[in-house]
TORDREN-857510 format. One record per residue: x negated, z negated, y of N, C-alpha, C in turn; residue in one letter. Coordinates in steps of 0.1 Angstrom, whole numbers, plus 5000, padded with zeros to 4 digits. Each point is the difference from the previous one (the first is absolute). Layout:
+------+------+------+-------+-------+-------+------+------+------+------+
! n_xx ! n_zz ! n_yy ! ca_xx ! ca_zz ! ca_yy ! c_xx ! c_zz ! c_yy ! rest !
+------+------+------+-------+-------+-------+------+------+------+------+
!    X !    Z !    Y !     X !     Z !     Y !    X !    Z !    Y !    A !
...
+------+------+------+-------+-------+-------+------+------+------+------+
! end
This chain:
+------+------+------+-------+-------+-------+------+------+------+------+
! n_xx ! n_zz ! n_yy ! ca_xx ! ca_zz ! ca_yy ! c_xx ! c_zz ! c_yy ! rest !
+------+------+------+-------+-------+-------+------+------+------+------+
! 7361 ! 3574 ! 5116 !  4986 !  4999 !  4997 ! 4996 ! 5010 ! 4989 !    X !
! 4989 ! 5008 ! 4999 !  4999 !  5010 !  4995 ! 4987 ! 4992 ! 4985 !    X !
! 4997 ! 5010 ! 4992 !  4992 !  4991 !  4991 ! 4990 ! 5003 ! 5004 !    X !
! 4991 ! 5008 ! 5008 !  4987 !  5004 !  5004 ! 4997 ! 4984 ! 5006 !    X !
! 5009 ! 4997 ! 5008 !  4994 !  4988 !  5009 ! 5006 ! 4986 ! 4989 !    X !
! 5005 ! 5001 ! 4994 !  5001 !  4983 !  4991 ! 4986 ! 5004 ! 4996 !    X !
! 4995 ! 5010 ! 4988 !  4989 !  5002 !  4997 ! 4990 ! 4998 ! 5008 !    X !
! 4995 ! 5003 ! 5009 !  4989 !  4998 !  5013 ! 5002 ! 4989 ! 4998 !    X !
! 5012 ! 4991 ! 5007 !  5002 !  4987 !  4998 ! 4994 ! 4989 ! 4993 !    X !
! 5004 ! 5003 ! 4984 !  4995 !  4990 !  4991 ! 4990 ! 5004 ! 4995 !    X !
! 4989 ! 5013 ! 5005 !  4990 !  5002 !  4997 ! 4990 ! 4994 ! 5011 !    X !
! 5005 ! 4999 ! 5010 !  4991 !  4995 !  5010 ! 5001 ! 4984 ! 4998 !    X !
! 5009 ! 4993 ! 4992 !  5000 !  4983 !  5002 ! 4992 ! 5003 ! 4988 !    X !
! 5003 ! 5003 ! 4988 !  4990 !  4999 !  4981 ! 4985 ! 5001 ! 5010 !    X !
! 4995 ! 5013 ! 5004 !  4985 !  5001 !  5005 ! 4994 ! 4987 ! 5006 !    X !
! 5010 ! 4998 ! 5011 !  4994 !  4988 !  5010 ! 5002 ! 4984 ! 4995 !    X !
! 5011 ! 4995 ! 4992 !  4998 !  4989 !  4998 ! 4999 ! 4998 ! 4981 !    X !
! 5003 ! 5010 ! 4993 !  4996 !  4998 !  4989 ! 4987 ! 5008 ! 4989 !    X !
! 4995 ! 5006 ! 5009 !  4988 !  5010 !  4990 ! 4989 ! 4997 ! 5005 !    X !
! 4987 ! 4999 ! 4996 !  4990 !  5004 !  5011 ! 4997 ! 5009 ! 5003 !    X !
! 4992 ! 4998 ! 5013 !  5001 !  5011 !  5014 ! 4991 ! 5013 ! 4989 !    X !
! 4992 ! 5002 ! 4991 !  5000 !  5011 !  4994 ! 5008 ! 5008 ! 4990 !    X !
! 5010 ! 4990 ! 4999 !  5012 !  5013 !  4991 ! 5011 ! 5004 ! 5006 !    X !
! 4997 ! 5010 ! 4995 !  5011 !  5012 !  5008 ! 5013 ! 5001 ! 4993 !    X !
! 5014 ! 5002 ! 5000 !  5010 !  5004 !  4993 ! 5009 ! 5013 ! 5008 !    X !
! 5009 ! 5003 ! 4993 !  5007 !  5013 !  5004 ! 5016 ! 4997 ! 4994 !    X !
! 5009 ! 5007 ! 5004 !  5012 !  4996 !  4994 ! 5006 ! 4999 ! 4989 !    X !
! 4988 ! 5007 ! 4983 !  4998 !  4999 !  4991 ! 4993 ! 4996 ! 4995 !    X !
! 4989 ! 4990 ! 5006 !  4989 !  4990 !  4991 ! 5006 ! 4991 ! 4993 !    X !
! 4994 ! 5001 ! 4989 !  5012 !  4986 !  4988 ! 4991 ! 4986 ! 5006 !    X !
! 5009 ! 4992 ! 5007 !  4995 !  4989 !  5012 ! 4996 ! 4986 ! 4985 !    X !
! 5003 ! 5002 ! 4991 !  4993 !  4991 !  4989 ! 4983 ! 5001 ! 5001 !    X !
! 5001 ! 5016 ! 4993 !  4983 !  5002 !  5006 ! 4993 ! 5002 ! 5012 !    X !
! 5008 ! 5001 ! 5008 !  4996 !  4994 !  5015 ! 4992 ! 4988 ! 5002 !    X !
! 5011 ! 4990 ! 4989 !  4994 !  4988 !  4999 ! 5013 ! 4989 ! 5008 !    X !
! 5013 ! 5006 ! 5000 !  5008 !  4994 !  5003 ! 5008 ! 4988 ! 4993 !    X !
! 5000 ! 4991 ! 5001 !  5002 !  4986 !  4983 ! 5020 ! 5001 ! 5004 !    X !
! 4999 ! 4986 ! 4994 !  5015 !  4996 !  5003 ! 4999 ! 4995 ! 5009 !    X !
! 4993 ! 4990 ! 5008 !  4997 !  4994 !  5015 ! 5001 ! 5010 ! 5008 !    X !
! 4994 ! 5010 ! 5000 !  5001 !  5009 !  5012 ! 5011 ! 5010 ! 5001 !    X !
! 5007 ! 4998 ! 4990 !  5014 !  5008 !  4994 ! 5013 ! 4992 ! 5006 !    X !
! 4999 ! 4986 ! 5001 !  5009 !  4992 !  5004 ! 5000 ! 5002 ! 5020 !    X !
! 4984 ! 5000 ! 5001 !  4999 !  5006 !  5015 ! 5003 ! 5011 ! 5004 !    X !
! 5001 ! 5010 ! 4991 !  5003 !  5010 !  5005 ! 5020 ! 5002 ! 4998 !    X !
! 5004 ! 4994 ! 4991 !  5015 !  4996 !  5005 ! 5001 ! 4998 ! 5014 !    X !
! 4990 ! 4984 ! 5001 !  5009 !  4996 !  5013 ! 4996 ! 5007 ! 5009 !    X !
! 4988 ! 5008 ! 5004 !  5000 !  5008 !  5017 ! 5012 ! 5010 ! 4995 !    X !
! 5003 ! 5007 ! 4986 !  5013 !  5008 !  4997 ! 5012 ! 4993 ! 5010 !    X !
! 5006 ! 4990 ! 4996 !  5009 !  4994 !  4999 ! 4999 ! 5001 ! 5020 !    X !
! 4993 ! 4996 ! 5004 !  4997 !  4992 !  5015 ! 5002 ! 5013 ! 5011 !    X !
! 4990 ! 5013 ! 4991 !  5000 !  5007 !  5008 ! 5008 ! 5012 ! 5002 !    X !
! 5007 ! 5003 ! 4987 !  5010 !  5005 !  5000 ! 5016 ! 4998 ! 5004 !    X !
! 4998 ! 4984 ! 4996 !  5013 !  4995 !  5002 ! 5013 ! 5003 ! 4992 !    X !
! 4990 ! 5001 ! 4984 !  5008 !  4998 !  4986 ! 4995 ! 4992 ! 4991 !    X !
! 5012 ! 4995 ! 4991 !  4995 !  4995 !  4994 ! 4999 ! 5009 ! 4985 !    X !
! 4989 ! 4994 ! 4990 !  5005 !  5007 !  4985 ! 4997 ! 4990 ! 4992 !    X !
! 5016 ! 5011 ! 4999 !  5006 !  4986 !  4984 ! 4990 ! 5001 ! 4989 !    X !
! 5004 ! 4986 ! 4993 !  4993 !  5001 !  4986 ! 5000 ! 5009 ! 4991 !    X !
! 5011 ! 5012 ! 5001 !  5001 !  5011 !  4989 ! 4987 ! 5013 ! 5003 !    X !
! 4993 ! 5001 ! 5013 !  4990 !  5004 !  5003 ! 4984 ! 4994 ! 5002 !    X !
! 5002 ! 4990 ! 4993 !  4989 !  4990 !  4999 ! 4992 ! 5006 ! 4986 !    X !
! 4997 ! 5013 ! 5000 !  4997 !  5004 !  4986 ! 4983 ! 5006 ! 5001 !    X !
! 4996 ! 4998 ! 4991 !  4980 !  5007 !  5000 ! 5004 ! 5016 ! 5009 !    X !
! 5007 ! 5007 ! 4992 !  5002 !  5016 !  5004 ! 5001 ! 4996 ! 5017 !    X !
! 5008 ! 4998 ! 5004 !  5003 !  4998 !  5013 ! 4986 ! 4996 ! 5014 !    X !
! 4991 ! 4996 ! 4990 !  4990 !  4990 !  5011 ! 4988 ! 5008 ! 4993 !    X !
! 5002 ! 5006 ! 4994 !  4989 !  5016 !  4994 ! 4993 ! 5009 ! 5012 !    X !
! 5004 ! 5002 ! 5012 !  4994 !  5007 !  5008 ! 5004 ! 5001 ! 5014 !    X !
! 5001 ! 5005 ! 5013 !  5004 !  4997 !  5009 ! 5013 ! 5007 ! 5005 !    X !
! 4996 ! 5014 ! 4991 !  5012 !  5009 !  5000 ! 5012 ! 4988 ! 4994 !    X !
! 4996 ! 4999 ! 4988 !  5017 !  4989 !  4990 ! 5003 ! 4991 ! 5013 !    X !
! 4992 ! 4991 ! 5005 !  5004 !  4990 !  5007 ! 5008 ! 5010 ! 5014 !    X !
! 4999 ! 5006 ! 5002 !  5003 !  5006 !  5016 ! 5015 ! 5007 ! 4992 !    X !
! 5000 ! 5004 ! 4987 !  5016 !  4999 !  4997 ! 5008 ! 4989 ! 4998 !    X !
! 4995 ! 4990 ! 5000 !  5007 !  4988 !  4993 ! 5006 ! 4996 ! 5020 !    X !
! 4991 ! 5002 ! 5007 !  5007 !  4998 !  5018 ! 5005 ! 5007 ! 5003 !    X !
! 5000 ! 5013 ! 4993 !  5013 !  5012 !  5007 ! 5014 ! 4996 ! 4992 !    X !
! 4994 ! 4995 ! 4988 !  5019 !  4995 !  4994 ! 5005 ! 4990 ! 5007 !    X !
! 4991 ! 4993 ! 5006 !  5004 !  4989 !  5001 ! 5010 ! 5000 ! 5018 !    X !
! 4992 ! 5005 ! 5006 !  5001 !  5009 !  5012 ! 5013 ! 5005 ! 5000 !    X !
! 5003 ! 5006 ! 4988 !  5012 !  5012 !  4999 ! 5011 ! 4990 ! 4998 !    X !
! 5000 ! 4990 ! 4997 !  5013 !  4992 !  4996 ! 5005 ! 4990 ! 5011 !    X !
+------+------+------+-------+-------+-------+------+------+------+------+
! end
């Protein structure tokens, strides 16, 4: 799996079930000011988790990590890789 499509991926679930239908994001929008909380951060784990079919450990459970779409789509390629 390449990172263009995890990105598409978890940009296309944040748009549709967590933002409203007028905000836009990109693979560098800081998803805090998007307006992304801790609730929608724990959902955005699990479609991670479900749809990739990794899990991530607690040691990547960190703010930096959940900062943008690009961080998160590395946190599935490590995980991917192991």
């Amino acid at each position: 799996m390449n990172t263009d499509k995890i990105i598409a991926d978890i940009k296309i679930f944040i748009e549709k079930n967590l933002l409203s239908s007028d905000i836009k994001i990109d693979e560098s929008t800081d998803l805090k000011q998007a307006g992304i909380d801790s609730f929608s951060t724990v959902e955005i784990i699990l479609f991670i988790e479900r749809k990739f079919g990794v899990s991530i450990p607690d040691e990547k459970l960190l703010p930096e990590n959940f900062k943008t779409i690009s961080s998160l789509s590395k946190i599935v390629l490590e995980q991917l890789a192991q």
